[in-house]
N, C-alpha and C positions, 0 to 999 in steps of 0.2 A: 256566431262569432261577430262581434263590433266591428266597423268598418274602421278603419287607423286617421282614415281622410276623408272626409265629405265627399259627397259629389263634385261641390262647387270651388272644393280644394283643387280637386284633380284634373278642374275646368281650368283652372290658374295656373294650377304646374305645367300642362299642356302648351298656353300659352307663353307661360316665361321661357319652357324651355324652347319651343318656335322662334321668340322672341331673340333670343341667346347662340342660336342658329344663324340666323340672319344676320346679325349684326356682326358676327363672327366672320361672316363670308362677305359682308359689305367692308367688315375691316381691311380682310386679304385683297378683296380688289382695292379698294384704294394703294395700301403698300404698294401693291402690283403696278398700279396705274402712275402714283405719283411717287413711288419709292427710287425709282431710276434715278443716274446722275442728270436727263435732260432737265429736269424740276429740283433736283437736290444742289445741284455744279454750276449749273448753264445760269447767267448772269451774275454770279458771285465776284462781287469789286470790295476789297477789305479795305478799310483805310490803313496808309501809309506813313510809317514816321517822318518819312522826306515827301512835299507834294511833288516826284518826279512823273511827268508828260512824256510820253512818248508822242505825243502828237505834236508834242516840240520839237522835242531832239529829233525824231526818225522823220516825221511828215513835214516838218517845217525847213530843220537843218539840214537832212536827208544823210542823218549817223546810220552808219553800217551797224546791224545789231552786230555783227562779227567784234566789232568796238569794245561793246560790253560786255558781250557774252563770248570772251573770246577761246571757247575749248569745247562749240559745239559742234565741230567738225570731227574731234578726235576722242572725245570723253564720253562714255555710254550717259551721264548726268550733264546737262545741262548751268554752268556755273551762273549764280550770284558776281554780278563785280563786286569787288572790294572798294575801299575808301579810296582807295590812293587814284583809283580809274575817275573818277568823282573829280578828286582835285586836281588832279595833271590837268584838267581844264579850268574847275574852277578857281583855282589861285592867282587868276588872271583876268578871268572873266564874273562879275558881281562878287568878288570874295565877302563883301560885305553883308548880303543880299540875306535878313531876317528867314528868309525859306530855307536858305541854308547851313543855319543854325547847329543843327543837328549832323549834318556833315564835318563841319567844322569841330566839332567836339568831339567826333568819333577820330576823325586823324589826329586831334591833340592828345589823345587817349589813349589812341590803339585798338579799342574796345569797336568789335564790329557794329555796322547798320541792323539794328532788330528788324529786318525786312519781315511782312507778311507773305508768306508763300502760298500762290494764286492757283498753283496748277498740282494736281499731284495723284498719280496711280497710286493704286493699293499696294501694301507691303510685299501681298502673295504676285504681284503682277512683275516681269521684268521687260524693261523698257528700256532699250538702248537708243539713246537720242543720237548720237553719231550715224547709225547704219542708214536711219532715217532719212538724215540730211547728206551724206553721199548717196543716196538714190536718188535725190531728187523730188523731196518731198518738201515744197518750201512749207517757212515759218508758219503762213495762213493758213492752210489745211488744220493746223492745229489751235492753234492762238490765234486767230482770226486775222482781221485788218487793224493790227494793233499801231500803223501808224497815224492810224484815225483816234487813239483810245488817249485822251488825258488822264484817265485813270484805269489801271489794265482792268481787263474783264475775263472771266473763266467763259473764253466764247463757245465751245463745245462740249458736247458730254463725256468725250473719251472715255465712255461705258466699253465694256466687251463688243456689242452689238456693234456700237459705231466700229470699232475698230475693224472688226471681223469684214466690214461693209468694205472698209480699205484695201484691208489684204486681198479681197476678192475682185476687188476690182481696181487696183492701184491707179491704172490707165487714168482717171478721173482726178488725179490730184500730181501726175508725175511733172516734172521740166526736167529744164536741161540743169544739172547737178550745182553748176557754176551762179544758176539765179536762184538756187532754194533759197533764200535771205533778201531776195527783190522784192519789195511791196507792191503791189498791183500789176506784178507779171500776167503776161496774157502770150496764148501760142502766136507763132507766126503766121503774119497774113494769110489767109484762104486756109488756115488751119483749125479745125475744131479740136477742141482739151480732149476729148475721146480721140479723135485719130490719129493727134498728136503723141498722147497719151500711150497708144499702144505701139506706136513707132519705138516708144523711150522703152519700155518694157523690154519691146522683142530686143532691143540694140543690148541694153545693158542688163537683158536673161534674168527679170526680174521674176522670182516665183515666190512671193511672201507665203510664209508660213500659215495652215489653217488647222494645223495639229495642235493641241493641248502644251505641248512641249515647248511649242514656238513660244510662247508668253510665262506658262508658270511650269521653272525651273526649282 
């Protein structure tokens, strides 16, 4: 019987399929390695139809995010302000002002801000930013030093893993409930954020969730 393939055929198949192996398994590690939100999320700054600063308003004028965002205390979603949070200030102050252009036009309109949305879980994940922020988890833990950001930045990966890191060890990100929204909050003297941390725990009987159930509902 005639051979169907060479020798030098089945020397090459060998190789391609080796070849085809490898690079299959060099694929998945990468995915693996750089598929995460730390390389996928983590530095992501969209431009904006309005150039708003937060490095202006919160670190310079020292606005209470409670200001803008004000239904993050009570609403499982975190709100967008509206136009009109915009103009109560600026109808007064630069109303003229070329940057705000586009503000001006959305109040004459009605027609919301096309905001770029900077932060955001998965569909299957549920995330109540309220319970959050009555425990005691300030703004930074999540959103970084945003009164340092001119332009917001996606500062964390809020993957599973981080998260998971949280709940296990909340002690490391807790205050007292009334500063979650202080920028550059720090424990009280002779206090370290761990020892602090677990005082606020034990006080206010914090056991976050590490069951499947806790997040996807």
């Amino acid at each position: 019987m005639s051979l169907v393939f060479t020798k030098q055929a089945d020397v090459w198949l060998g190789r391609i399929t080796v070849g085809v192996i490898l690079l299959a398994i060099l694929g998945l590690a990468g995915l693996y390695y750089y598929g995460p939100p730390e390389y996928t999320r983590v530095g992501y700054r969209p431009v904006q139809p309005v150039a708003f600063s937060h490095a202006q308003h919160v670190g310079q004028l020292g606005m209470s995010c409670l200001f803008c965002h004000t239904n993050v205390e009570e609403s499982p979603h975190a709100n967008i302000p509206p136009t009109q949070t915009c103009i109560n200030c600026h109808q007064h102050i630069k109303p003229d002002s070329p940057k705000l252009a586009v503000v001006q036009a959305s109040w004459k309109s009605g027609n919301p801000i096309s905001w770029v949305r900077v932060h955001k879980t998965p569909d299957f994940v549920y995330f109540n930013h309220a319970v959050h922020v009555r425990r005691g988890i300030g703004c930074e833990s999540c959103h970084g030093k945003i009164n340092e950001m001119p332009v917001v930045v996606h500062d964390q990966p809020l993957s599973m893993r981080w998260c998971l890191d949280c709940h296990r060890h909340p002690e490391d990100h807790l205050r007292p409930v009334q500063d979650a929204t202080k920028m550059g909050w720090n424990p009280p003297e002779g206090r370290s954020q761990h020892g602090f941390g677990l005082y606020l725990k034990d006080v206010s009987k914090i056991r976050a969730p590490e069951q499947c159930g806790g997040c996807h509902r």
